[in-house]
C-alpha positions as CSV (number, residue, x, y, z in Angstrom):
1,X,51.7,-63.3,-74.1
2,X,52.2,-64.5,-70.7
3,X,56.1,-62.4,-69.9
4,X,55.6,-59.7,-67.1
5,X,55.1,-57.3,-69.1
6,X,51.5,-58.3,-70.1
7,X,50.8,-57.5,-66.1
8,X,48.8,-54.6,-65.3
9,X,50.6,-51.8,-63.8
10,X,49.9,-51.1,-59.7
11,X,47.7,-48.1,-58.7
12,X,49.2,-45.1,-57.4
13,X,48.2,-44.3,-53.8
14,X,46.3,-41.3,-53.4
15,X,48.6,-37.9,-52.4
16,X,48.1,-37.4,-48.6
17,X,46.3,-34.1,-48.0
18,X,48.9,-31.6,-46.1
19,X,48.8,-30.5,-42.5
20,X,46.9,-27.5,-43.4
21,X,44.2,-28.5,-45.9
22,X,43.6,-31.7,-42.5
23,X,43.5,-28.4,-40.6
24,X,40.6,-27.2,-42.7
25,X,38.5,-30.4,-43.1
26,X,38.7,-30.8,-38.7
27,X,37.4,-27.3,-38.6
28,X,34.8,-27.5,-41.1
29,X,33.7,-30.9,-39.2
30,X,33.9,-29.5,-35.6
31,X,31.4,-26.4,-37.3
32,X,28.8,-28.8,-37.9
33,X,28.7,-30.1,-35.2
34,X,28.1,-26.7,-33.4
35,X,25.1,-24.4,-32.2
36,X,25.2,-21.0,-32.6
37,X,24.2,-19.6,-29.0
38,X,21.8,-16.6,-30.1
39,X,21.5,-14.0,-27.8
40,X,18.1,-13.9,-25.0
41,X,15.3,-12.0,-26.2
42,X,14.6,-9.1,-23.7
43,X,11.3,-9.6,-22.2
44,X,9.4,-6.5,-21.5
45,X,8.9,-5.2,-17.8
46,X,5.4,-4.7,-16.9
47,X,4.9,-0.9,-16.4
48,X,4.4,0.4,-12.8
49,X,0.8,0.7,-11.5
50,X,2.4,3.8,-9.8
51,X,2.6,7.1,-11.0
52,X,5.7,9.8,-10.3
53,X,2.5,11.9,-8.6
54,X,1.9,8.9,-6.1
55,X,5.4,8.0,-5.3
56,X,5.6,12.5,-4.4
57,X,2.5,12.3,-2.6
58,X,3.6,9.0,-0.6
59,X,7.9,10.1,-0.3
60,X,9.5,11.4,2.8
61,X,8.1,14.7,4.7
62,X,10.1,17.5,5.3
63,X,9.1,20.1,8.0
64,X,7.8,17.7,10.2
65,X,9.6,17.8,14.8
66,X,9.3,14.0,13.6
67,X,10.7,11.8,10.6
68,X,8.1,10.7,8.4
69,X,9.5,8.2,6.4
70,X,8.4,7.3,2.4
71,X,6.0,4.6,2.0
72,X,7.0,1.4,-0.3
73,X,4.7,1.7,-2.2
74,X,5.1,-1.9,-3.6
75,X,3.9,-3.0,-0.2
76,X,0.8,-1.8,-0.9
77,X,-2.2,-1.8,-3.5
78,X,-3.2,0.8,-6.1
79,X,-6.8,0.8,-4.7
80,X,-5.1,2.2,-1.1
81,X,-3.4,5.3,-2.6
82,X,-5.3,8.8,-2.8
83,X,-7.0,9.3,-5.8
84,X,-10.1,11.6,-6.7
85,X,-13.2,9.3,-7.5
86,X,-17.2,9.9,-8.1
87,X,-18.7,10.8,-4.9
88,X,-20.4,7.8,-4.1
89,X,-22.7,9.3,-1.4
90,X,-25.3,12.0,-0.9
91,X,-23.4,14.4,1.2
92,X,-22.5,18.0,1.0
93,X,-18.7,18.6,0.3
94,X,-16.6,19.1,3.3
95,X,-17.9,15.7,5.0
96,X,-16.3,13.0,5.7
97,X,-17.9,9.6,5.2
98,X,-16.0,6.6,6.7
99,X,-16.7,3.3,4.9
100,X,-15.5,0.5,7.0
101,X,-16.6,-2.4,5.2
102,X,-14.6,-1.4,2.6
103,X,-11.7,0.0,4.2
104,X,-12.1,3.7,2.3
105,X,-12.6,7.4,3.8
106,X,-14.2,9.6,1.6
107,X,-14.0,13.3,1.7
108,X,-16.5,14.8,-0.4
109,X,-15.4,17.5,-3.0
110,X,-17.5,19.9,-5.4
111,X,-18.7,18.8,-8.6
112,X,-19.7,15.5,-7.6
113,X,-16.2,14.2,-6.4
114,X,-14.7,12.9,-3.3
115,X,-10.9,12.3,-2.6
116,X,-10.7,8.8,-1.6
117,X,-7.9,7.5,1.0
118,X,-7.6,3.7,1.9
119,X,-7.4,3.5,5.3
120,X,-7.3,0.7,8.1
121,X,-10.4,-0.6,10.6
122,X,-9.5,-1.5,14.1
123,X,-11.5,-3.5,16.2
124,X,-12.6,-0.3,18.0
125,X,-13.5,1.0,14.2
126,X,-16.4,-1.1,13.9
127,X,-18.2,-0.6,17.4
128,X,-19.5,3.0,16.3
129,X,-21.4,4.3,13.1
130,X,-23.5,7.6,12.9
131,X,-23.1,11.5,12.5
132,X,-20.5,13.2,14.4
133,X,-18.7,16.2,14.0
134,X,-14.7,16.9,14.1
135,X,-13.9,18.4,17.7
136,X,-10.2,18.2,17.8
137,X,-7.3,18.3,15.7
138,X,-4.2,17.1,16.8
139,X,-0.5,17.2,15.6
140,X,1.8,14.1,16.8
141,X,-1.3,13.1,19.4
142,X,-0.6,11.5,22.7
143,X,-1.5,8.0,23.0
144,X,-2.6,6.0,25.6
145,X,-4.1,2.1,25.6
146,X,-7.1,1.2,26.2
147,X,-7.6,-1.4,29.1
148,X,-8.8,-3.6,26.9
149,X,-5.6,-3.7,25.1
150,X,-4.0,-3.9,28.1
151,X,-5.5,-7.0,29.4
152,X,-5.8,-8.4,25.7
153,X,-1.4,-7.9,25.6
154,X,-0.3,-6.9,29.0
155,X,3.3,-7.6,27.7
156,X,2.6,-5.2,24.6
157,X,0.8,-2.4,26.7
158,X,1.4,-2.4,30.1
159,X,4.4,-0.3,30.6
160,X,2.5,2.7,28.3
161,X,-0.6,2.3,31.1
162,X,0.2,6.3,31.5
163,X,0.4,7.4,27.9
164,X,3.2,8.0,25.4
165,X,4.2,11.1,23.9
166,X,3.5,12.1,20.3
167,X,6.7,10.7,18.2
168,X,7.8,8.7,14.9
169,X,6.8,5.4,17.2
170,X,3.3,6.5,18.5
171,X,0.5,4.7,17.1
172,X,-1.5,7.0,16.2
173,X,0.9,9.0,13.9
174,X,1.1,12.3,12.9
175,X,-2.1,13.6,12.9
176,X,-5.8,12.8,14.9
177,X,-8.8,13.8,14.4
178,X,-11.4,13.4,17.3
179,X,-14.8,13.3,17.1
180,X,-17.7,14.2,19.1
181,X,-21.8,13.8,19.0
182,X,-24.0,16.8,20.1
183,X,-20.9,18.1,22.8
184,X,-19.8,14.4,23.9
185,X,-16.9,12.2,22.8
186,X,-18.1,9.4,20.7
187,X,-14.6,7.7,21.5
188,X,-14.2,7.4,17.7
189,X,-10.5,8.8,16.4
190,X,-9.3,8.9,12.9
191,X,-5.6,8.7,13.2
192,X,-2.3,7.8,11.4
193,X,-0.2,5.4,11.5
194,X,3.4,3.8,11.7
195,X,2.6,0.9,10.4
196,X,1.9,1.7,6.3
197,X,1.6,-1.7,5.3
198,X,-1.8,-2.6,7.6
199,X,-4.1,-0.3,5.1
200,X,-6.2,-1.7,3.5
201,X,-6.2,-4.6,6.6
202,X,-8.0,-5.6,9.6
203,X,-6.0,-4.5,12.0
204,X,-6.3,-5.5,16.2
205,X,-6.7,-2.4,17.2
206,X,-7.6,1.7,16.8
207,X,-9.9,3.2,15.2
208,X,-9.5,4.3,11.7
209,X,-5.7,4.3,10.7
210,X,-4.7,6.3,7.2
211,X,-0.9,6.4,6.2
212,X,0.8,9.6,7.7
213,X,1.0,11.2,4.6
214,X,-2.6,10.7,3.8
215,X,-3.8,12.3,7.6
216,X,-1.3,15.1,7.1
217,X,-3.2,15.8,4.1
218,X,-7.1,15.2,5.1
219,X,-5.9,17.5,8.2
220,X,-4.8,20.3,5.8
221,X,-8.5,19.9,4.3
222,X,-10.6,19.8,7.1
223,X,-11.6,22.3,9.5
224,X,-12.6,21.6,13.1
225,X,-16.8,21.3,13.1
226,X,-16.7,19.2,10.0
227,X,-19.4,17.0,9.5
228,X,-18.6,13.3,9.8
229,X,-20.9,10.4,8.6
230,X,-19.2,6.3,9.7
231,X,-21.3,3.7,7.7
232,X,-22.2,0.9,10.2
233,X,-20.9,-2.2,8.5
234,X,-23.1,-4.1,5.7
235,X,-24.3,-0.2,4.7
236,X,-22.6,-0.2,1.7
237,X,-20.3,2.8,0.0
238,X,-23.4,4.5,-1.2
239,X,-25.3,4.3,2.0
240,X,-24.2,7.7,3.2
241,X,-27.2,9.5,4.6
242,X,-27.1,10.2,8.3
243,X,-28.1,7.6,10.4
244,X,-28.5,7.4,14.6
245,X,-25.5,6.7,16.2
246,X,-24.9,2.9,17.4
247,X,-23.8,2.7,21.5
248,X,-20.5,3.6,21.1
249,X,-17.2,1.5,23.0
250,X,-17.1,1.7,26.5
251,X,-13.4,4.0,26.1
252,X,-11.1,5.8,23.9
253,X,-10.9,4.0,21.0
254,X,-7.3,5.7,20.3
């Protein structure tokens, strides 16, 4: 039959999805299409090469006519703090035993210890080596500058020509020890310092600097008389028998 109504029927158009299931289907889209941001994984912070006993022994001093500042500590290396090591030389306890080559003072202890301090060399610290004793102790020393400091940085120097008076900005710090061979000044001082970060250093000039808080304490421990042995430089740490004294500087060293 050929009449219209041998024609197929049309196809019914598909239902429209509603405002809320199109809703759905963006969402579900625009979540594919996404990262999750995961949190950071904490990284771990490297522990402190410095102990709550080092950052006591190296904080501010009470008790002192002068401010002695704490030392930041993260200025400086573990090697320069105060520790108790092997004695590394052959001398009775109660000597010191100045190592300037290696930038260490040694104070020898009993039972084959010494307390180590990391100090500072000068230029003036490496024109003597030999065996002195301690003569004087001072507290907050006066300074004066050498004329060779003078003339090296008149501009620095000059105007303290007659000395300056023990204080928080004198160079030698808060403590001094001065030593002398057989009754005569060997010009050789071990002193502190205002300047914490230098130890460990070569330094332009003095003798041998420590940290204040270092020569308060090797003052506590040492009495005047005390034997004292400097290494002359290429000695080595365990060098530390006696030795004649070189020709020592031509003035005060500090």
């Amino acid at each position: 039959m050929t009449g219209r109504d041998d024609e197929p029927a049309p196809l019914a158009a598909p239902p429209r999805p509603t405002r809320r299931a199109a809703g759905l289907m963006l969402a579900l889209l625009a979540a594919g299409c996404t990262t999750v941001a995961r949190p950071p994984v904490p990284t771990a912070k490297p522990p402190s090469p410095f102990s709550a006993l080092d950052r006591q022994r190296y904080g501010e001093v009470t008790g002192e006519p002068f401010r002695v500042p704490a030392v930041s500590l993260e200025d400086l290396r573990p090697r320069n703090l105060r520790q108790l090591v092997d004695n590394p030389t052959r001398e009775q306890p109660g000597t010191i035993v100045v190592d300037p080559e290696n930038r260490f003072l040694y104070l020898v202890q009993e039972g084959g210890k010494a307390l180590r301090y990391g100090v500072g060399v000068g230029r003036e610290g490496l024109a003597w080596s030999g065996t002195a004793n301690v003569a004087t102790k001072r507290v907050w020393p006066r300074w004066t500058p050498t004329q060779d400091m003078i003339r090296r940085e008149p501009r620095k120097y000059t105007k303290w020509a007659g000395g300056m008076a023990g204080g928080a900005d004198n160079p030698l710090g808060a403590r001094a020890l001065y030593l002398f061979k057989d009754g005569k000044d060997t010009l050789y001082r071990i002193h502190g310092t205002n300047e914490p970060e230098t130890i460990g250093e070569a330094v332009s000039s003095g003798c041998i600097r420590m940290m204040n808080q270092d020569v308060i304490d090797l003052y506590r421990r040492v009495s005047a008389g005390a034997k004292v042995v400097v290494l002359p430089v290429g000695a080595g740490r365990r060098q530390a028998a006696s030795r004649p004294a070189a020709a020592p500087p031509s003035e005060p060293a500090w």
